[in-house]
C-alpha positions as CSV (number, residue, x, y, z in Angstrom):
1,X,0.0,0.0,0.0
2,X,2.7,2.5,0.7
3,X,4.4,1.7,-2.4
4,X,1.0,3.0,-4.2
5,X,1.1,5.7,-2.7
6,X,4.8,6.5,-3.1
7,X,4.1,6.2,-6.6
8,X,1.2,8.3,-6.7
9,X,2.9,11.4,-4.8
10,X,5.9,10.9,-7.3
11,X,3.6,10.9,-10.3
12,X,3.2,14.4,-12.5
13,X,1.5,13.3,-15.5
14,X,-1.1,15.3,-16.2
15,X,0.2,18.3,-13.9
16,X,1.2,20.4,-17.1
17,X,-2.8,20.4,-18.5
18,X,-4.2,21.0,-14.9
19,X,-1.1,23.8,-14.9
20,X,-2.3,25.6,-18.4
21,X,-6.3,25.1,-17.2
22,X,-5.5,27.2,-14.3
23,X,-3.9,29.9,-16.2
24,X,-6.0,29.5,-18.6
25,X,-9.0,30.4,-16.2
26,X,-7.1,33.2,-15.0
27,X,-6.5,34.8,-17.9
28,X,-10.6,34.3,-18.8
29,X,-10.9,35.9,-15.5
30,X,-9.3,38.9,-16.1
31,X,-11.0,39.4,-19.4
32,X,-14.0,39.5,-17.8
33,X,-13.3,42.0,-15.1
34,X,-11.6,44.4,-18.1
35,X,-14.4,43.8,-19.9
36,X,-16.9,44.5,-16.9
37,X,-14.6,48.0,-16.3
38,X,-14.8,48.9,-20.0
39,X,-18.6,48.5,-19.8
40,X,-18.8,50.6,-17.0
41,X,-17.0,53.2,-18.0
42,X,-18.5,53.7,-21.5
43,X,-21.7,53.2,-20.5
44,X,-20.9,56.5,-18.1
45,X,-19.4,58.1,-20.9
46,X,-22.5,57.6,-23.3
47,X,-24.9,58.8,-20.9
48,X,-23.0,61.9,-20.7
49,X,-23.1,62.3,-24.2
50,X,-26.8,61.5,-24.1
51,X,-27.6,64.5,-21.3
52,X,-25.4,66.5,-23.4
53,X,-27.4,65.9,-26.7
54,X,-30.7,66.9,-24.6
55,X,-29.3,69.9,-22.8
56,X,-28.3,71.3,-26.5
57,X,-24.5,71.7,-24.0
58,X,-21.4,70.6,-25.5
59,X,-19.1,68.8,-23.0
């Protein structure tokens, strides 16, 4: 039994896929939060363009 699990503890196959999944999800991660921002921030941007349009004001 120790000798299975000696072998298991020594064993790394499949440790470079789990490795490029996890940066992999990171990366996705910050997509979405740049994304989220960039949303944000235009959608502020647009709506004081739109007020601006109304009001007749430039900015």
């Amino acid at each position: 039994m120790s000798n299975l699990i000696a072998r298991f503890v020594k064993d790394e196959s499949g440790a470079t896929a789990i490795e490029y999944g996890l940066i992999a999800a990171l990366i996705a991660l910050a997509i979405m939060v740049g994304a989220s921002q960039l949303g944000t921030a235009l959608n502020s941007k647009f709506v004081a363009i739109a007020s601006a349009v109304k009001t007749g004001k430039a900015p």
